[in-house]
C-alpha positions, 0 to 999 in steps of 0.5 A: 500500500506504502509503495502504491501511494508513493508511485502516484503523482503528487496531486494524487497523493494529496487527493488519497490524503483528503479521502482519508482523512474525510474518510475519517472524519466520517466515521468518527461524525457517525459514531458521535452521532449516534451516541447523542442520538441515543442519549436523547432517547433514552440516556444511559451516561450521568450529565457530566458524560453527556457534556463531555460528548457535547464539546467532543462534538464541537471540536470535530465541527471544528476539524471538518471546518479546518479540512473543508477550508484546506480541501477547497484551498488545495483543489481550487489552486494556489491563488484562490487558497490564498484569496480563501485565506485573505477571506478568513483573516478578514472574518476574523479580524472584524471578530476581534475589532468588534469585540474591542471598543473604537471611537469615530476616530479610529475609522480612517485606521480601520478602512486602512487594516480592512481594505489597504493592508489586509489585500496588500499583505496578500497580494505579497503572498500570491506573488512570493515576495517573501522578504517583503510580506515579512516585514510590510506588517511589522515595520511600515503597517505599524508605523502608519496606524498610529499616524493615521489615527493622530490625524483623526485629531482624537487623543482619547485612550490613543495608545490602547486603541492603536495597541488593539488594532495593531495586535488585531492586524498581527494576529488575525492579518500577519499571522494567517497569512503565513499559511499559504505562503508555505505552498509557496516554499520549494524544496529539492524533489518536494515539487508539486507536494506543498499542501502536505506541509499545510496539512502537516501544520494543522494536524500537528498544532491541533494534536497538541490542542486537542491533547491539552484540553482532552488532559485538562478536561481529566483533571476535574479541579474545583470551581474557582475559591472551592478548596482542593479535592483530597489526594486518592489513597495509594500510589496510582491514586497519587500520580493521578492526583499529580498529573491530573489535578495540578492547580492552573498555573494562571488562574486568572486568564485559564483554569484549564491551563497546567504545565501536565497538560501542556507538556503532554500535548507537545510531546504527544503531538512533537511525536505524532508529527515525527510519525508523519515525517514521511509527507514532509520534506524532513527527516524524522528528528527534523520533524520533530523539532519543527513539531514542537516548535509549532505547538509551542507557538500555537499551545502559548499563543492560545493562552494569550487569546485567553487572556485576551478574551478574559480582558474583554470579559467573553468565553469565546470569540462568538458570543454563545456559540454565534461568532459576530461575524456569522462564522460562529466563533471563528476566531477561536478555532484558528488562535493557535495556528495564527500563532504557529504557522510565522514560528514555523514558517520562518523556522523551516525558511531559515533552516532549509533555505525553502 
């Protein structure tokens, strides 16, 4: 089966990617399906299972959404998965603005995120001007913003607003860029197998996400001011109290945040990656270094979206369950990989010379 794939062109080897892993998703949607159908009907699991299976059903809505997005980048070409990209920078850059307050004054700044800068920063991309795209956002983007915003005449609050719309344009704009400007990268006797380095990104980053949270779910801490459980007699029951029922580490930004979880989402996902080395153009260790660079990246700038979202006082991006933008919280399922995809892609320019 190994050697039949590998005699196949390159795009029928990502076309065999997607049938598996739509394939996948499939029959793991049935099977949740079929558990919450049959839990309507007659329940057999106590509330807090039926919960769990709740949000297991919402991080899968999560992965088709992730795969459908890529399928459709890679089956319409290089251009429109870009311009498919620039469609989902600019959703969630309205998610995050409209969640931050702006007074009349930051409207000339706005129009120039919205309209100058986001498809300028794009268009860098489509057209592989690498040293550029790099650099347009950080250094000439952030320079303009708060001149224009001066000329607006309104000092009010002026560095936090400009802070907030400069953050907002490197997270949702500079950040999502990056991810299809890798299927621009060349490798030697990799021609034509881009989109596995797209996919290779996401699965690992979303490994290492599902992997914290399926661990900090485990856990089971106590609400906020409650007293901490008492420690399970015997030994197992002591390495489960150390592994799974450590205290957060940041309360007040995340109470599902420990060091456990985090470190066994990137050594679960680092390897899982390694294992997958075989569509990339690296070699085993150099995919696992990659790897945990990526879910360092994603995992820590998932934490600051958090603190962002604790600042703003909101759960999610998408105020129950419905994102302002109509995308459903879009924001939150693409925090982490906004975060991941310029560490990974500067990494894997620099260390190959991609």
């Amino acid at each position: 089966m190994n050697q039949y794939l590998r005699n196949l062109s390159p795009t029928h080897q990502v076309a065999a990617l997607f049938v598996i892993v739509f394939g996948l998703l499939v029959v793991v949607s049935t099977v949740a399906f079929m558990l919450s159908f049959r839990e309507r009907r007659n329940p057999v699991h106590d509330e807090i299972w039926q919960r769990e299976l709740q949000h297991f059903r919402t991080l899968l809505r999560t992965t088709w959404f992730m795969a459908v997005v890529f399928w459709i980048g890679w089956a319409l070409g290089e251009t429109v998965a870009t311009l498919l990209f620039a469609l989902i920078a600019f959703l969630a850059l309205r998610e995050f603005i409209t969640l931050s307050p702006t007074r009349r004054g930051d409207h000339r700044s706005l129009i120039l995120a919205f309209f100058v800068v986001l498809p300028i920063q794009f268009w860098l991309v489509a057209t592989a001007h690498f040293d550029l795209f790099t650099v347009f956002i950080p250094v000439y983007v952030f320079l303009a913003i708060p001149v224009v915003s001066a000329l607006a005449d309104d000092p009010s609050h002026f560095l936090e607003r400009n802070a907030k719309l400069q953050w907002g344009i490197m997270v949702c704009v500079y950040g999502m860029s990056h991810v299809p400007a890798l299927l621009l990268l060349s490798f030697p006797g990799y021609e034509g197998k881009s989109a596995f380095l797209v996919f290779f990104l996401v699965f690992v980053v979303q490994t290492c996400m599902l992997v914290q949270h399926l661990v900090s779910r485990r856990k089971a801490m106590p609400p906020e001011g409650a007293p901490p459980p008492p420690q399970p007699p015997g030994w197992l029951g002591a390495i489960r109290h150390r592994l799974f029922m450590q205290e957060p580490f940041a309360p007040h930004v995340s109470r599902s945040f420990n060091w456990t979880s985090w470190a066994l989402g990137m050594a679960i996902a680092s390897v899982v990656g390694a294992l997958f080395s075989f569509i990339t153009p690296f070699k085993f260790g150099q995919a696992l270094a990659v790897s945990l660079i990526a879910c360092v990246a994603g995992s820590m700038g998932h934490l600051v979206m958090k603190a962002l979202k604790r600042d703003r006082g909101i759960p999610n991006w998408g105020r129950r369950g419905v994102g302002v933008t109509g995308a459903h919280g879009l924001l939150d399922r693409v925090d982490a990989l906004c975060f991941a995809a310029p560490v990974f892609f500067h990494a894997v320019r620099w260390y190959f010379g991609a």
